[in-house]
N, CA, C and O atoms as a printed pandas DataFrame, in Angstrom:
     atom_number atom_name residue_name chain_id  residue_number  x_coord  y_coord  z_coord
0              1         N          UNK        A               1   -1.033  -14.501  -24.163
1              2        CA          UNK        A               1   -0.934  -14.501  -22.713
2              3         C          UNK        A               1   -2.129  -13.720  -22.162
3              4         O          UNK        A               1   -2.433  -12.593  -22.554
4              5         N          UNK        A               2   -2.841  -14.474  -21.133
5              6        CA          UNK        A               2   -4.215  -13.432  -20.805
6              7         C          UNK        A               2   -3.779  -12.244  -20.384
7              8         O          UNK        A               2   -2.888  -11.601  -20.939
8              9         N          UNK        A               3   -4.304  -11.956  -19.528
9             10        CA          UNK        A               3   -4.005  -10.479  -18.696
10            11         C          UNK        A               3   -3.846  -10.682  -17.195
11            12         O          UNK        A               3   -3.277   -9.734  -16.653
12            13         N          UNK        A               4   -4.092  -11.370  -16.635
13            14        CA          UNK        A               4   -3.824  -11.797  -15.390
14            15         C          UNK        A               4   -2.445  -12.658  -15.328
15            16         O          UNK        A               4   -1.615  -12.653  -14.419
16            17         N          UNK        A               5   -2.428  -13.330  -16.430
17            18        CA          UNK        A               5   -0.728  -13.892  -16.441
18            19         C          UNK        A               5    0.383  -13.068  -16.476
19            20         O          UNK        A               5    1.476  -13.169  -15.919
20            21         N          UNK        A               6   -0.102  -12.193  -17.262
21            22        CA          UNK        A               6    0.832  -10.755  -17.177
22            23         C          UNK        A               6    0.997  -10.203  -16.286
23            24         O          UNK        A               6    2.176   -9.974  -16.016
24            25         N          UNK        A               7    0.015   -9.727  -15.420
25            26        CA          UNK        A               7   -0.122   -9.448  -14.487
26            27         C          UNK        A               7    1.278   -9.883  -12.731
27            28         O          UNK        A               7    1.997   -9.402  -11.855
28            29         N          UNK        A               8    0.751  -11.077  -13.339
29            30        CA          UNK        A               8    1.264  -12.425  -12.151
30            31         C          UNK        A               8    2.896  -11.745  -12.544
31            32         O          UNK        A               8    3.703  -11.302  -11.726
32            33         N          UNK        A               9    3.049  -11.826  -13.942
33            34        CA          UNK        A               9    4.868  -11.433  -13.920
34            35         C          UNK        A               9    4.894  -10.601  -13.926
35            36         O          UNK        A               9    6.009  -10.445  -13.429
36            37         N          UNK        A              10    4.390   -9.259  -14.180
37            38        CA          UNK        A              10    4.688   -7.623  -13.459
38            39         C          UNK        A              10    5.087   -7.268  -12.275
39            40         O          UNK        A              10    5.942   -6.417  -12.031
40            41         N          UNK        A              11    4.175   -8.228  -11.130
41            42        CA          UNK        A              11    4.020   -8.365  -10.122
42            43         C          UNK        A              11    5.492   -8.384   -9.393
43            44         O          UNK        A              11    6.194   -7.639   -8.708
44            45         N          UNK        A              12    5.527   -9.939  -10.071
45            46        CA          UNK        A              12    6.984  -10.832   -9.576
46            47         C          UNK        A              12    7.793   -9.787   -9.992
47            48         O          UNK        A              12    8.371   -9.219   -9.066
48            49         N          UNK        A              13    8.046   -9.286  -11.299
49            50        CA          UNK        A              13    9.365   -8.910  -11.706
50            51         C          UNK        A              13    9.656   -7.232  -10.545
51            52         O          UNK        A              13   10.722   -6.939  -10.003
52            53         N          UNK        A              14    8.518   -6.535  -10.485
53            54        CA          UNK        A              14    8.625   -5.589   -9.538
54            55         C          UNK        A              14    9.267   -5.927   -8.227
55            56         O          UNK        A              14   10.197   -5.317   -7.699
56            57         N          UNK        A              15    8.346   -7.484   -7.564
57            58        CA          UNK        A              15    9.039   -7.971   -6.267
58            59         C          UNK        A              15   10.679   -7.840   -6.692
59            60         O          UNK        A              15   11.312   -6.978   -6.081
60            61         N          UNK        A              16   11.412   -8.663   -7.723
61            62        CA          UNK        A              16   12.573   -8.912   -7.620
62            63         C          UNK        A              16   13.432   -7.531   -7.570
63            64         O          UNK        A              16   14.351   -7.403   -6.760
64            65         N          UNK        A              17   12.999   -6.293   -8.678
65            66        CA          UNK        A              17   13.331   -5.454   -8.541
66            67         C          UNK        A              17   13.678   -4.337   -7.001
67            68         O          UNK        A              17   14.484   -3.408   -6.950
68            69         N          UNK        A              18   12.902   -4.765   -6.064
69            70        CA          UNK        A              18   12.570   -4.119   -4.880
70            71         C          UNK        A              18   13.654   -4.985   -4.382
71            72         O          UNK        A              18   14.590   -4.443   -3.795
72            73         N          UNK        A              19   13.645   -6.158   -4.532
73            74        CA          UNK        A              19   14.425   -7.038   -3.339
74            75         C          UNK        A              19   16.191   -6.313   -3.925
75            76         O          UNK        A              19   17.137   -5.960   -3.220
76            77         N          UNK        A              20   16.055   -6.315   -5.439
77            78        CA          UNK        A              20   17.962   -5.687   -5.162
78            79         C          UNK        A              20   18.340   -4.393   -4.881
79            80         O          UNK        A              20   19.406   -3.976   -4.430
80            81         N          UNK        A              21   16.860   -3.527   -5.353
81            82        CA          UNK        A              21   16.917   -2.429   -4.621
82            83         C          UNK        A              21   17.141   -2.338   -3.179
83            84         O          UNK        A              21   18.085   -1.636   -2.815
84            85         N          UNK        A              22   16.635   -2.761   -2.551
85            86        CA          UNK        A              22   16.806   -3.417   -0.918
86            87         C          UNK        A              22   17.973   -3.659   -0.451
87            88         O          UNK        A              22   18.409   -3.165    0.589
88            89         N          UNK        A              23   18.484   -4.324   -1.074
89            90        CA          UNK        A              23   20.608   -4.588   -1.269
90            91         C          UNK        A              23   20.785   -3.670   -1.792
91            92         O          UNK        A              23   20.759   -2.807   -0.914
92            93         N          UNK        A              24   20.920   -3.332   -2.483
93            94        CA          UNK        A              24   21.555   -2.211   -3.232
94            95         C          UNK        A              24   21.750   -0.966   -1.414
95            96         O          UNK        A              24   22.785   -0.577   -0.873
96            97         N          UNK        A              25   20.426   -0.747   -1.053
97            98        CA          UNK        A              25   20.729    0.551   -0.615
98            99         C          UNK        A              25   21.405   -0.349    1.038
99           100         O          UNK        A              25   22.154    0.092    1.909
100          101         N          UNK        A              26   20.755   -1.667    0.905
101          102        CA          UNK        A              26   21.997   -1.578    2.307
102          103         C          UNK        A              26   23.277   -1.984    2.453
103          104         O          UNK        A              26   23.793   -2.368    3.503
104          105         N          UNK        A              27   23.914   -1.874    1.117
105          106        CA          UNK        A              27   25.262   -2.233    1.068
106          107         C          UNK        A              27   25.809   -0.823    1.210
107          108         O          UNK        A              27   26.830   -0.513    1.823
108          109         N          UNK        A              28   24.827    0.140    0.433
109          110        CA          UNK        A              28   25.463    1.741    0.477
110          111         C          UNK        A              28   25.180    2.023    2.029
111          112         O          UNK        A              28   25.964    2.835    2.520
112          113         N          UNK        A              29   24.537    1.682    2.600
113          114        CA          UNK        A              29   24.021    1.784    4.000
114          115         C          UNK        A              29   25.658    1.431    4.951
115          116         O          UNK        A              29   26.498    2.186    5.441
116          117         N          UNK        A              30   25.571    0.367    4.898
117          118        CA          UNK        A              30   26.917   -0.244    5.365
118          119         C          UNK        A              30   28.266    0.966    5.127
119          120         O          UNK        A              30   29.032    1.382    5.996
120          121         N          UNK        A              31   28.241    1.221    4.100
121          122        CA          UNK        A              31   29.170    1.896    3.105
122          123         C          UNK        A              31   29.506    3.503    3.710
123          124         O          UNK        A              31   30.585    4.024    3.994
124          125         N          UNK        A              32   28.148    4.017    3.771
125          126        CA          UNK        A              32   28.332    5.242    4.443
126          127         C          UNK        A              32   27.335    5.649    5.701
127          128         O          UNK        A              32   26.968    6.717    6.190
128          129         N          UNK        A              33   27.137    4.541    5.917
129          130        CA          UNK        A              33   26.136    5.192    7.246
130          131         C          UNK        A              33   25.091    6.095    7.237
131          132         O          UNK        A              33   24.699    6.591    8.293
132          133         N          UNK        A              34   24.391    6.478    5.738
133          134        CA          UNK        A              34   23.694    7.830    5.376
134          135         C          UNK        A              34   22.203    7.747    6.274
135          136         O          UNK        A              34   21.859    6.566    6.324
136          137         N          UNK        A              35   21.785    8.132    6.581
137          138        CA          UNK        A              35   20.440    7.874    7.167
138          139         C          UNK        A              35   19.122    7.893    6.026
139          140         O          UNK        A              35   17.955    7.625    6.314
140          141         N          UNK        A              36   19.583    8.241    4.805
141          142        CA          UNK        A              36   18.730    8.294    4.104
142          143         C          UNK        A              36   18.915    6.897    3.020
143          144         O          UNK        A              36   17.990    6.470    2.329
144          145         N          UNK        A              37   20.102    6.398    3.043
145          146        CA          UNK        A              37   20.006    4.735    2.539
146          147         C          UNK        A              37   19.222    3.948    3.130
147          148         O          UNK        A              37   18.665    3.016    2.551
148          149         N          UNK        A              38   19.017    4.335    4.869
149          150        CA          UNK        A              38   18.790    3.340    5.853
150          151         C          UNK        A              38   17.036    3.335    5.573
151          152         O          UNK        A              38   16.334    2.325    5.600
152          153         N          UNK        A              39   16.592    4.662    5.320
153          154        CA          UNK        A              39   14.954    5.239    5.576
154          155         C          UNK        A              39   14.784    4.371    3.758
155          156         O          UNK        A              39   13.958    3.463    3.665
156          157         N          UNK        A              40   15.438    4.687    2.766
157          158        CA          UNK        A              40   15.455    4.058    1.631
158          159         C          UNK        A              40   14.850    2.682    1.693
159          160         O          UNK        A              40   13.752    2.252    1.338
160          161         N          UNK        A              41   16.346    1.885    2.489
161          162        CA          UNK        A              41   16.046    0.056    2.862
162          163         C          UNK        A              41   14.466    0.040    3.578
163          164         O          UNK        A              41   13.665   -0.815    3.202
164          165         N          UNK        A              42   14.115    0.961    4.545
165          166        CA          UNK        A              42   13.206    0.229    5.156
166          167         C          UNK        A              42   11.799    0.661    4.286
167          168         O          UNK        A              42   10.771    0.125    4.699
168          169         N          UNK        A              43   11.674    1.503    3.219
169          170        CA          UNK        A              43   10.370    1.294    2.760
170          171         C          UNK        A              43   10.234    0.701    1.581
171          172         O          UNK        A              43    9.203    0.723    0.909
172          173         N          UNK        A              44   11.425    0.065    1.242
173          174        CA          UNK        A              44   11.577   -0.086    0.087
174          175         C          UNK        A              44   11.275   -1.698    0.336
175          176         O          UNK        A              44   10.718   -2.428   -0.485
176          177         N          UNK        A              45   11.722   -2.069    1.540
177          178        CA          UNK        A              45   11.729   -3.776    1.774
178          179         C          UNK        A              45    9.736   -3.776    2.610
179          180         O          UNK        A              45    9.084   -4.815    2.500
180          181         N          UNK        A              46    9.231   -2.783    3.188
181          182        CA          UNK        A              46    7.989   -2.562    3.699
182          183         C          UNK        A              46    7.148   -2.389    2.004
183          184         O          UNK        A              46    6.014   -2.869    1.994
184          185         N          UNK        A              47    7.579   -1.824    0.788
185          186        CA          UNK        A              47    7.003   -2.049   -0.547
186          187         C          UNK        A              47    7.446   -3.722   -0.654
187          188         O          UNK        A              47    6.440   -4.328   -1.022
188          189         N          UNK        A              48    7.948   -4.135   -0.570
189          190        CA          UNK        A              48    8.572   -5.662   -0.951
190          191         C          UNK        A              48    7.372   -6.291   -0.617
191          192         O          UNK        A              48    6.482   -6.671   -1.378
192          193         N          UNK        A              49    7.447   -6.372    0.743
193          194        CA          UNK        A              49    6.320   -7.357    1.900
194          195         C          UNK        A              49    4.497   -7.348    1.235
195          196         O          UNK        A              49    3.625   -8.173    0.963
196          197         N          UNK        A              50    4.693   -5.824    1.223
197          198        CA          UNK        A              50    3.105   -5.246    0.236
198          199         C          UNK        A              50    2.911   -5.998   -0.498
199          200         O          UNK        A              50    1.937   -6.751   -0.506
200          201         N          UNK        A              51    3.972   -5.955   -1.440
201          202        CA          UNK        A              51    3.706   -6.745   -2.736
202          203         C          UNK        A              51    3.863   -8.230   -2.865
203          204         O          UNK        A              51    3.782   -8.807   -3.950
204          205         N          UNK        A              52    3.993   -8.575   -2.209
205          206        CA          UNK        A              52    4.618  -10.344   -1.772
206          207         C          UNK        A              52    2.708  -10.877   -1.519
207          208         O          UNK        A              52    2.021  -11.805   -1.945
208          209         N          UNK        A              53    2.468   -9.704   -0.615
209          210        CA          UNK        A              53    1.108  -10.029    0.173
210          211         C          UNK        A              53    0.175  -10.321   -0.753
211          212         O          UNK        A              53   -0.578  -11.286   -0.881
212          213         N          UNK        A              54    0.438   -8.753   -1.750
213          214        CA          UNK        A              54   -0.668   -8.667   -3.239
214          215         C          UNK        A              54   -0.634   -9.914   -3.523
215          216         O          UNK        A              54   -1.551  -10.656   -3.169
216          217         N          UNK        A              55    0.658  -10.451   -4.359
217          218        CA          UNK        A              55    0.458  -11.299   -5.337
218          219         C          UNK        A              55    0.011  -12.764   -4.522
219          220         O          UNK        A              55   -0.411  -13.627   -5.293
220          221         N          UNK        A              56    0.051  -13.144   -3.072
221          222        CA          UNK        A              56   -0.728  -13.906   -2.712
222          223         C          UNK        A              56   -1.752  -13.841   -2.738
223          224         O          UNK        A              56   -2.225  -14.961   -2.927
224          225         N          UNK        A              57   -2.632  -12.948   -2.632
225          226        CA          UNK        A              57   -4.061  -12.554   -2.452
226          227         C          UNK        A              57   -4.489  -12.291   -4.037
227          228         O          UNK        A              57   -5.662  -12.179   -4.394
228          229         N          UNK        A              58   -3.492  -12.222   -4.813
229          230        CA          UNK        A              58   -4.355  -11.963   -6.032
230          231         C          UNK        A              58   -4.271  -13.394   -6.747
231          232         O          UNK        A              58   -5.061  -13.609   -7.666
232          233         N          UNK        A              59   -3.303  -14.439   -6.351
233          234        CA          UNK        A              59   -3.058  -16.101   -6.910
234          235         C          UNK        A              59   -4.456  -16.579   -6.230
235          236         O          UNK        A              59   -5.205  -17.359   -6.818
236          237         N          UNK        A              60   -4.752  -16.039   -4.920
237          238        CA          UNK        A              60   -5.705  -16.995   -4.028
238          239         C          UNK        A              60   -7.702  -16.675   -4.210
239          240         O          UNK        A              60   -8.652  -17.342   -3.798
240          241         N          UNK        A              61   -7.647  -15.443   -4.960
241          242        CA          UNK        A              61   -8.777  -14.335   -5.742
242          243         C          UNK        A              61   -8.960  -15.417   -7.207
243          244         O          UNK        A              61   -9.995  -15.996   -7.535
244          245         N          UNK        A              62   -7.684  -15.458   -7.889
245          246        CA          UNK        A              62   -8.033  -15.624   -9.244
246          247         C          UNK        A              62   -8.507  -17.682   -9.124
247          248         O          UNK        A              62   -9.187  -18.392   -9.865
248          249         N          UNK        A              63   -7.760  -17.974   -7.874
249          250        CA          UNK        A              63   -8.215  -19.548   -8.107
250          251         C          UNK        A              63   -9.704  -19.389   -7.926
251          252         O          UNK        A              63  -10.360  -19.685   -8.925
252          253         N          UNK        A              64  -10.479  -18.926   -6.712
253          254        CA          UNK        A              64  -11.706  -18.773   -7.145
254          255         C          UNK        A              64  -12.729  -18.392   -7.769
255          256         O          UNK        A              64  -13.886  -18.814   -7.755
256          257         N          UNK        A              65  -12.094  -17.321   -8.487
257          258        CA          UNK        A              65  -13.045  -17.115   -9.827
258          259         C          UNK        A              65  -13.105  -17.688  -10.841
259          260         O          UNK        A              65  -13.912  -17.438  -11.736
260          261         N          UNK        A              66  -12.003  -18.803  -10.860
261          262        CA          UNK        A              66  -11.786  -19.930  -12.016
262          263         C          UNK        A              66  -12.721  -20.757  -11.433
263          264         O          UNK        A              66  -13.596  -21.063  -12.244
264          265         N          UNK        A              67  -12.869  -21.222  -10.371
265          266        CA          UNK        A              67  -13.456  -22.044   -9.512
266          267         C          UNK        A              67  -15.058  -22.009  -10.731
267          268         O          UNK        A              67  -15.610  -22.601  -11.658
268          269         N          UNK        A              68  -15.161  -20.608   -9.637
269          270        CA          UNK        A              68  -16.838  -20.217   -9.759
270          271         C          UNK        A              68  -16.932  -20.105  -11.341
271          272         O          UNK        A              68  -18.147  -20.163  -11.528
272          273         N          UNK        A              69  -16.311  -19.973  -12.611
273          274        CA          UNK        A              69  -16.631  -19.681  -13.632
274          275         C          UNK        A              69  -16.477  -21.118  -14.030
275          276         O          UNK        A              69  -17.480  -21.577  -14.578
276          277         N          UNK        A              70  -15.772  -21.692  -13.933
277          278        CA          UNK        A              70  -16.078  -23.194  -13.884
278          279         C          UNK        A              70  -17.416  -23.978  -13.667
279          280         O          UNK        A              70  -17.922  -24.786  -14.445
280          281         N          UNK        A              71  -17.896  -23.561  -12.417
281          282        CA          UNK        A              71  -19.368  -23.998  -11.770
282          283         C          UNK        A              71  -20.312  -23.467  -12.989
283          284         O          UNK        A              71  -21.158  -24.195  -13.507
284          285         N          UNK        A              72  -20.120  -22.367  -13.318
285          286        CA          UNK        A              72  -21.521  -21.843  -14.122
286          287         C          UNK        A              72  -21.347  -22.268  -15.525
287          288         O          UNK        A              72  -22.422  -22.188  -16.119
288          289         N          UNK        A              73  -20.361  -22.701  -16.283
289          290        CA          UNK        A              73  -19.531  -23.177  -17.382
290          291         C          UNK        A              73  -20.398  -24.564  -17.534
291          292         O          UNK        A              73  -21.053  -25.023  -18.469
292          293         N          UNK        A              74  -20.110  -25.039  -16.177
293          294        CA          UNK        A              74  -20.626  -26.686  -16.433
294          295         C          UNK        A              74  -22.610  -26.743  -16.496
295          296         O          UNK        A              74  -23.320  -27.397  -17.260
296          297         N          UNK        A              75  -22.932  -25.982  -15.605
297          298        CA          UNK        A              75  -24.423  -25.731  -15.248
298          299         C          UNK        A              75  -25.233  -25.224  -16.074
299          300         O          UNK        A              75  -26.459  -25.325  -16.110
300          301         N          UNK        A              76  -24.005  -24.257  -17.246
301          302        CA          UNK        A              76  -24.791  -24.054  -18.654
302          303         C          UNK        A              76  -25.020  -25.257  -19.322
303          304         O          UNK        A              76  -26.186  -25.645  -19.387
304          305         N          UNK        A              77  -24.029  -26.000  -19.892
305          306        CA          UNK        A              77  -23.881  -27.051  -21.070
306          307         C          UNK        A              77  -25.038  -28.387  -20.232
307          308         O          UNK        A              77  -25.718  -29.112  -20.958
308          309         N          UNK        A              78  -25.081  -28.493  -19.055
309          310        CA          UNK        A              78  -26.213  -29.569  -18.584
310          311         C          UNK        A              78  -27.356  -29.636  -19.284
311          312         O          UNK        A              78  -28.234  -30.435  -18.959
């Protein structure tokens, strides 16, 4: 597996982790009204969004450097 594929599922598996963390604290939220579940949910789902963003920007990075390593790949062997 390269390193950027790895990458790609670190990524994801962190997103998923955040998202039940996210439930998790607003069911306890619901549960007891704590203000510190509530401050929990909101940076925890504001880490979510971050990382949602990353792994777009790092899918939309790596297509063009395949791109461009492609271009110079072919321009050698000519």
């Amino acid at each position: 597996m390269a390193l950027y594929n790895f990458h790609r599922v670190l990524i994801a598996v962190a997103i998923l982790f955040d998202l039940v963390f996210s439930l998790y604290c607003f069911r306890k939220w619901q549960e007891t009204g704590a203000t510190s579940q509530l401050i929990m949910l909101i940076g925890s789902s504001v880490v979510t969004v971050a990382m949602v963003a990353y792994l777009i920007y790092f899918n939309k990075n790596l297509v063009v450097l395949r791109r461009l390593g492609n271009r110079s790949f072919r321009s050698r062997n000519l």
